[in-house]
DRENBABA-103176 format. One record per atom (N, C-alpha, C, CB): residue number from 0; atom name; x, y, z. Coordinates in steps of 0.1 Angstrom, whole numbers, m for minus. Each point is the difference from the previous one (the first is absolute). Glycine has a CB too. Example, Ala and Ser with C-alpha at 12.3 -4.5 7.8 and 13.67 -1.06 7.14 Angstrom:
! DRENBABA-103176
REC     n   atom      px      py      pz
REC     0      N     132     m57      78
REC     0     CA      m9      12       0
REC     0      C       9      12       0
REC     0     CB     m19     m12      12
REC     1      N      15      23     m19
REC     1     CA       9      11       0
REC     1      C      m8      11       8
REC     1     CB      12      m6     m22
***
This chain:
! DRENBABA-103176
REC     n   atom      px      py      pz
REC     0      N     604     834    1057
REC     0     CA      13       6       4
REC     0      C      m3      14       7
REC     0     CB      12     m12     m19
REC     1      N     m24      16      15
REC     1     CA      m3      13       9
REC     1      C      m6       2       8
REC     1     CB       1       6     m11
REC     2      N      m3     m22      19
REC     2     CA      m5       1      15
REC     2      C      11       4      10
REC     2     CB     m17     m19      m5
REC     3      N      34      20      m1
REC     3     CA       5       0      18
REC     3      C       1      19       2
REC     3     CB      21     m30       0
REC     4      N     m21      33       9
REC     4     CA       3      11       5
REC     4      C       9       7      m3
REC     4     CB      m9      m6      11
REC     5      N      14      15     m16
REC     5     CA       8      12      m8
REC     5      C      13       0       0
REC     5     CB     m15      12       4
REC     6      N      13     m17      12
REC     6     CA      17      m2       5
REC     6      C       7      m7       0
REC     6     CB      m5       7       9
REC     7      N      m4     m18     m15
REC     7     CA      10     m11      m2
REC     7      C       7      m1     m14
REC     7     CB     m14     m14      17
REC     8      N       2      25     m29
REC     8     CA       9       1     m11
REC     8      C      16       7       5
REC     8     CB     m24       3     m16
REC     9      N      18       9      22
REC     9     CA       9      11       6
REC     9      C      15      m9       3
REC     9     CB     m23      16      12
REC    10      N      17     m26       1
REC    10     CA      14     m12      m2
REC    10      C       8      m5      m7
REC    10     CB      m9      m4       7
REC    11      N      m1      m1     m19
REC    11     CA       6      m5      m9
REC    11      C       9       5      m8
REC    11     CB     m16     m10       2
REC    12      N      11      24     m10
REC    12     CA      11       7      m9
REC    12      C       9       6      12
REC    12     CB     m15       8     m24
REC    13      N      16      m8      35
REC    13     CA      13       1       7
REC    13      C      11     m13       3
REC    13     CB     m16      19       9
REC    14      N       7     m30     m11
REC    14     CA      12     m14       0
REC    14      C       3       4     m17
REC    14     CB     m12     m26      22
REC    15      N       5      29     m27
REC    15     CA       6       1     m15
REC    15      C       7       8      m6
REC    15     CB     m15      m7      m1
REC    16      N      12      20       7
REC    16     CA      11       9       5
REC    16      C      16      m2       2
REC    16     CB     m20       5       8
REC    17      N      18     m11       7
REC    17     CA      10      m2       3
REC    17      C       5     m11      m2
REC    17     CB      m5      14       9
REC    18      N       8     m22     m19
REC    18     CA       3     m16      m4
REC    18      C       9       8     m13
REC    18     CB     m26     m22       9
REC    19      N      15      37     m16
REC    19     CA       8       2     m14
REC    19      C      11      11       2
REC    19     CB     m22      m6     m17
REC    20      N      22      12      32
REC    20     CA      13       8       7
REC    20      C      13      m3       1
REC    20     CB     m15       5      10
REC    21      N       7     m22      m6
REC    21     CA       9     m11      10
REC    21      C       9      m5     m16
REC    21     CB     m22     m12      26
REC    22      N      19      14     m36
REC    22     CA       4      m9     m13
REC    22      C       8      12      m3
REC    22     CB     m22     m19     m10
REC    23      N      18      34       8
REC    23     CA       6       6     m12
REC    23      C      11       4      11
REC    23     CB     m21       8     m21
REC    24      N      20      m3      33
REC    24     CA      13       3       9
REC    24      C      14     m11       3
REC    24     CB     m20      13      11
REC    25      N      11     m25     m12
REC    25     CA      11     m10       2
REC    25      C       7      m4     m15
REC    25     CB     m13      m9      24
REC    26      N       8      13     m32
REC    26     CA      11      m1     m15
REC    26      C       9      13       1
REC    26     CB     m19     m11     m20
REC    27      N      13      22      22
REC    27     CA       9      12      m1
REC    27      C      10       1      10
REC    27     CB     m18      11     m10
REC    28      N      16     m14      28
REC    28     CA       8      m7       6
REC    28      C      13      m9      m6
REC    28     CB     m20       2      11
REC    29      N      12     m11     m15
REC    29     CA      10      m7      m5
REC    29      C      13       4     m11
REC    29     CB     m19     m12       7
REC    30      N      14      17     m19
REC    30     CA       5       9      m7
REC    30      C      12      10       1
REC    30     CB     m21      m5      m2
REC    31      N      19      15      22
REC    31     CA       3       5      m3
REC    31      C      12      m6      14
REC    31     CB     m19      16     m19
REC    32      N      19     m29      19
REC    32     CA       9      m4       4
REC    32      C       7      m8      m3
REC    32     CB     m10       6       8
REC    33      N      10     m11     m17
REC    33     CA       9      m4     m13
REC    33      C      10      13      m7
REC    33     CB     m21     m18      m4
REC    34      N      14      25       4
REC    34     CA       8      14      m8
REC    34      C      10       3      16
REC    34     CB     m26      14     m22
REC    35      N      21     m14      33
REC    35     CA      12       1       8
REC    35      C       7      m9       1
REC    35     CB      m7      12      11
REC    36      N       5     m26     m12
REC    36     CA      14      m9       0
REC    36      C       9       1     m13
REC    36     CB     m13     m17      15
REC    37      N       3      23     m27
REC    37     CA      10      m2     m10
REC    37      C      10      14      m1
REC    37     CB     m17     m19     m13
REC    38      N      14      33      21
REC    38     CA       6       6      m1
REC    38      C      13      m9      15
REC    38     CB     m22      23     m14
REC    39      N      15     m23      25
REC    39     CA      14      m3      10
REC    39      C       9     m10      m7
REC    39     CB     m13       3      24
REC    40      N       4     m14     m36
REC    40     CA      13     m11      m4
REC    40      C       8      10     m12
REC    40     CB     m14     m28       5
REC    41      N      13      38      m7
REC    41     CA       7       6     m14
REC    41      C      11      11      14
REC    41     CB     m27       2     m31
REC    42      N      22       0      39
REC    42     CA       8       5      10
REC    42      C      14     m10       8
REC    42     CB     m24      15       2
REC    43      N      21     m23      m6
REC    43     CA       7     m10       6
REC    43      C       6      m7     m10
REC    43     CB     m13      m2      18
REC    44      N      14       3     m28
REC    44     CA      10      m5      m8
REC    44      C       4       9      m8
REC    44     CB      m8     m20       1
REC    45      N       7      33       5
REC    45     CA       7       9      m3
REC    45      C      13       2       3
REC    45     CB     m19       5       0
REC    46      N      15      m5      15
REC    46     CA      12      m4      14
REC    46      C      10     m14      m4
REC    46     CB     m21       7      22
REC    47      N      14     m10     m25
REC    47     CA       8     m16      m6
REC    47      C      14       1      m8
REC    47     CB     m26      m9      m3
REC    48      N      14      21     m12
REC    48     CA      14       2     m10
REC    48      C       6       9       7
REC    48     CB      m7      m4     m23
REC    49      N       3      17      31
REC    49     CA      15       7       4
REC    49      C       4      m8      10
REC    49     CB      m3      23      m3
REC    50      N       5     m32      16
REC    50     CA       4      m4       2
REC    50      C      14     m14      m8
REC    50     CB     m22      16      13
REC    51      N      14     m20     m23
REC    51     CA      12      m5      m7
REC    51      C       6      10     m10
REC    51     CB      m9     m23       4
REC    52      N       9      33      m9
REC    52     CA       9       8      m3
REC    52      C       6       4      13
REC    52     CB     m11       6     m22
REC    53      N       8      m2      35
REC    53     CA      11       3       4
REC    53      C       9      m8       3
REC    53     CB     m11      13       4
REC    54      N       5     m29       1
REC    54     CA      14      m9       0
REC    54      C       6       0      m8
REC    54     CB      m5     m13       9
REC    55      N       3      12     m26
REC    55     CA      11      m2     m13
REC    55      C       8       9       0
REC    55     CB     m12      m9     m14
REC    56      N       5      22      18
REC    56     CA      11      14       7
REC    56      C       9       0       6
REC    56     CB     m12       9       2
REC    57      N      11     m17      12
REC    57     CA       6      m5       7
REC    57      C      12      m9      m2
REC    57     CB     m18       4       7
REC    58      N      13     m14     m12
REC    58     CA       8     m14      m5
REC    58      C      14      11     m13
REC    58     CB     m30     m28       2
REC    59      N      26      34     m11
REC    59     CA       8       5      m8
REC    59      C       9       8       7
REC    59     CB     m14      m2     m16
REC    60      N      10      11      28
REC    60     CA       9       6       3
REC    60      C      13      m5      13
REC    60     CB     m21      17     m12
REC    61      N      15     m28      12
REC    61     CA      10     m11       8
REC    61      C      12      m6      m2
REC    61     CB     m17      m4       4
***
């Protein structure tokens, strides 16, 4: 194993490197994209209930 030339270790812990960059960024990515859809869906069915309180607002005062 210690015939090849330095650089090709050098290579190697850089595919290895970057394979364990490629893994821990794309969970936390992910992560923190989930936390924005679940904030825009708590934003949106926010809208939802005031919007139907304001129709029952509506409708009563009809």
């Amino acid at each position: 194993m210690l015939t090849l030339p330095w650089w090709i270790y050098l290579c190697m812990g850089g595919v290895l490197f970057s394979g364990f960059k490629f893994v821990t960024l794309s969970r936390e990515d992910k992560r923190t994209d989930t936390e924005f859809i679940e904030q825009e869906g708590q934003i949106y069915l926010e809208r939802m209930k005031a919007e139907r309180e304001r129709r029952k607002l509506e409708k009563m005062s009809v």
